[in-house]
C-alpha positions, 0 to 999 in steps of 0.5 A: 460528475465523473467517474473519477468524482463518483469513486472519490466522493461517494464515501463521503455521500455514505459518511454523511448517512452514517452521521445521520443514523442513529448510533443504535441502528448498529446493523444499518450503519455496517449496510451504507458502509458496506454498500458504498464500499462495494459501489465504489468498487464497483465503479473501479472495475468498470474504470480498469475494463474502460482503461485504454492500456495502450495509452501512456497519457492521462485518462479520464481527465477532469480539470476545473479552477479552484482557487485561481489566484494560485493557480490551483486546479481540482485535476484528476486523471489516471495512466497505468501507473495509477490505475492498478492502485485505484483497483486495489485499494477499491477491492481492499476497501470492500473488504477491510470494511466487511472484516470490520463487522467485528467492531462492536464499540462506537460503530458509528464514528468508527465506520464514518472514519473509515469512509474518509479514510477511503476518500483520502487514498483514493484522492491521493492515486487519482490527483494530478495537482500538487496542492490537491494531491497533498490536501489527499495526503493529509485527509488519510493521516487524520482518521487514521490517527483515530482508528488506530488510537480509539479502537486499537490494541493496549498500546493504541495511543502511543502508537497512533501518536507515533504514526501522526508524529511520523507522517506529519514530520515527512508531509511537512518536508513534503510542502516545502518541496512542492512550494519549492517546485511552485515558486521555481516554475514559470508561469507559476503551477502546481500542475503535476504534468506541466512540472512533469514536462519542464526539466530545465531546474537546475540540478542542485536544484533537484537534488534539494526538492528531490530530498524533501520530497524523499523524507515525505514518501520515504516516512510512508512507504517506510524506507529503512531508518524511517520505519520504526513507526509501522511494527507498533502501528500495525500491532495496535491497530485493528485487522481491518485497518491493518489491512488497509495500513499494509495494503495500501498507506505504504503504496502512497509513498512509493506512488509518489516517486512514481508520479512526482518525484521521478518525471519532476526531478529526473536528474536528481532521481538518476543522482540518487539511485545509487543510495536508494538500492542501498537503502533498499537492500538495507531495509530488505536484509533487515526487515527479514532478519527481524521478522525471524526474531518476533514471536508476535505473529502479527509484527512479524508480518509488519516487519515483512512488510519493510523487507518486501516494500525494499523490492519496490525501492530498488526497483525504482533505483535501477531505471529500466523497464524490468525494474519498474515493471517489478516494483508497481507488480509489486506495490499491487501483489503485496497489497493482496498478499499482506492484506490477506496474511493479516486477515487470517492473523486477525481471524486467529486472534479473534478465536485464541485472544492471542498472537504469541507463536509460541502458544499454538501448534496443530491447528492444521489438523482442527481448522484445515480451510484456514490453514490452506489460506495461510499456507497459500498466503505465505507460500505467495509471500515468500514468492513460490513461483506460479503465485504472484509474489514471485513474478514482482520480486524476479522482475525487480532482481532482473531489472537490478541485476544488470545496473547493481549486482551487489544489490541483486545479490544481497536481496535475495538473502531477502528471499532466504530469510522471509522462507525461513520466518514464513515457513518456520511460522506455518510449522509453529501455528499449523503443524505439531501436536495440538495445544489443548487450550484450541481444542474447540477452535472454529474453523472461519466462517462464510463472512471471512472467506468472502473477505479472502477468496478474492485475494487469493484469486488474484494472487493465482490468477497473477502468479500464472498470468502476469502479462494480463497486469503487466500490459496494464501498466507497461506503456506507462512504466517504459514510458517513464523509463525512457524519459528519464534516460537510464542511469548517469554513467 
């Protein structure tokens, strides 16, 4: 088996260890999790130091018959688009499962769910198959229905109801374009890289498959309108799951583009990129202004993620290389980031039992190391420069700036607004006098850090030396940039 097998499938080995311990043995079930997760990631880091970056073809590359009839194959492999979001979702998949030592109900079907989950998403970033690539697709969406509708907050059922629905909706627009691309190919195929280097369907064609396949990814990433979903997802959800939602479920949509609907349909892409920057500006203007107006700590952050998802959008609308090195920089730095901003919500939550802003105020003074994670956290967030935020969203503005000024320029209001809600939450949680009902907070403890130090590593560590990242996915992302040829003039 290899490499790519092993990290799809050994949470699966770990799953059925899970099922066949005893429901009571509470602390060996948190061990296989632990310990698979951490084994998986493992293996993606020996995976990102074998990576040859220098290559724009596919690495690792497995490929055998499955149902040959309809010529199916299971085919894996990894370039530089993928690689960064296998990486990450290893990383954060370590960690979301330490944060989730905190469950205490059902412990057992809780972390055997999370275990396919994992599988699920790390399918979906390495497959190269259609059928394959939404047989992934579709295993994320069942445990995380679960997750979110059996350990989640008051509202849990109708938010886990709203996800499903949602999702299932744009998986089946989804379908139907790959049985559209299936059926238009000769030989018949749902090989990504032989659609990939067959760009002779007819341009209505493209724009009609291009548009289903936008409903399924748009629905995921979510592209305003279709967004409505995630604010009651992510409140309702446990942090961990939160975690893994933000930092890497939206980035699946976005990969999408990146993987099929772009080299597939690349006259199609160039056709609609107009009205993906105003959908991008759209959702980056609207999530920052509705982030200013939440109280709740936790969807405030969720409404963010719509405003930031926005900048990979419209990197992804301009066609060159400043813009689609900014918006994968991008998927990658708002994992870490929004993944570690909802950590420390959840660390909040689990000491005030609450996440109204209004009720806390001097807790930098109480609980100093948390409030230099959350400062550093937001201060990343809203993209001071030398931390990692910055570099994305300025690649994405450059690459925009000089195929759609108006949208460079409307996106930076973006920027304004998340230093406004960002800042202006620092001050209502960290700074004035101390609410008395906080007055015997603990500071985070030796678990919590371990779950943050990472993130904030890479966070720095990207900040200061982006090229590191951006040599990793460069050849890749220009490559792509040069088939498609630019922007129809």
């Amino acid at each position: 088996m290899s490499i790519l097998s092993l990290i799809i499938f050994l949470p699966i080995v770990g799953m059925i260890g899970i099922l066949l311990t005893p429901k009571t043995e509470a602390q060996s079930i948190r061990r296989i999790a632990t310990s698979v997760s951490a084994l998986v990631f493992l293996l993606c880091t020996i995976l990102l130091l074998r990576f040859d970056a220098s290559q724009t073809g596919m690495q690792f590359v497995e490929k055998i018959a499955w149902i040959p009839q309809i010529s199916v194959f299971y085919h894996l492999g990894i370039d530089g688009i993928s690689i960064p979001m296998v990486f990450i979702t290893g990383l954060l998949s370590l960690l979301a499962c330490v944060a989730s030592y905190g469950i205490k109900e059902r412990v057992k079907e809780y972390f055997a769910l999370y275990l396919l989950l994992e599988v699920g998403m790390l399918g979906t970033f390495c497959a190269l198959d259609l059928f394959l690539f939404y047989v992934f697709w579709e295993v994320v969406l069942v445990p995380m229905y679960f997750l979110i509708g059996i350990w989640g907050g008051p509202r849990k059922e109708y938010a886990a109801i709203k996800f499903f629905l949602y999702t299932l909706a744009g998986s089946i627009f989804m379908l139907l374009g790959i049985l559209a691309l299936y059926f238009a190919s000769t030989p018949h195929t749902f090989d990504i890289t032989v659609l990939s280097a067959n760009h002779a369907f007819a341009p209505g064609f493209q724009k009609l498959v291009f548009l289903a396949l936008f409903l399924g990814f748009a629905i995921k990433v979510p592209i305003w309108p279709f967004h409505t979903w995630l604010p009651d997802a992510h409140v309702e959800a446990p942090t961990p799951i939160s975690v893994l939602l933000a930092g890497i479920l939206l980035k699946m949509g976005t990969y999408g583009f990146f993987r099929i609907s772009y080299p597939i349909l690349p006259d199609a892409a160039r056709w609609f990129g107009i009205y993906m920057a105003i959908l991008a500006v759209i959702g980056i203007v609207y999530g920052g202004f509705v982030s200013l107006a939440q109280t709740d700590f936790k969807k405030m952050i969720a409404y963010s993620s719509v405003s930031h998802m926005g900048f990979v959008l419209l990197g992804l609308a301009v066609f060159n290389y400043s813009g689609f090195d900014g918006a994968l920089l991008q998927m990658f730095n708002h994992g870490t980031i929004t993944g570690g901003l909802f950590l420390l919500v959840g660390m909040l939550y689990d000491r005030t039992h609450t996440r109204d802003l209004a009720n806390f105020g001097g807790l930098g003074a109480k609980i100093p190391i948390y409030a230099g994670m959350l400062m550093i956290f937001s201060l990343a967030s809203l993209g001071l420069p030398g931390l990692s935020g910055f570099v994305g969203e300025f690649l994405t503005l450059l690459g925009s700036f000089t195929v759609y000024r108006w949208a460079a320029m409307l996106s930076c209001l973006g920027i304004v607004l998340a230093a406004c809600y960002l800042l202006w939450t620092v001050q209502r949680v960290l700074l004035g006098p101390l609410n008395i009902q906080w007055k015997s907070i603990t500071e985070i403890n030796r678990r919590e850090l371990f779950t943050l130090i990472p993130l904030l590593v890479i966070i720095v560590f990207v900040g200061i030396f982006p090229q590191v990242i951006l040599n990793l996915f460069g050849p890749a992302t220009h490559a792509l940039a040069d088939s498609l040829g630019g922007l129809p003039q």
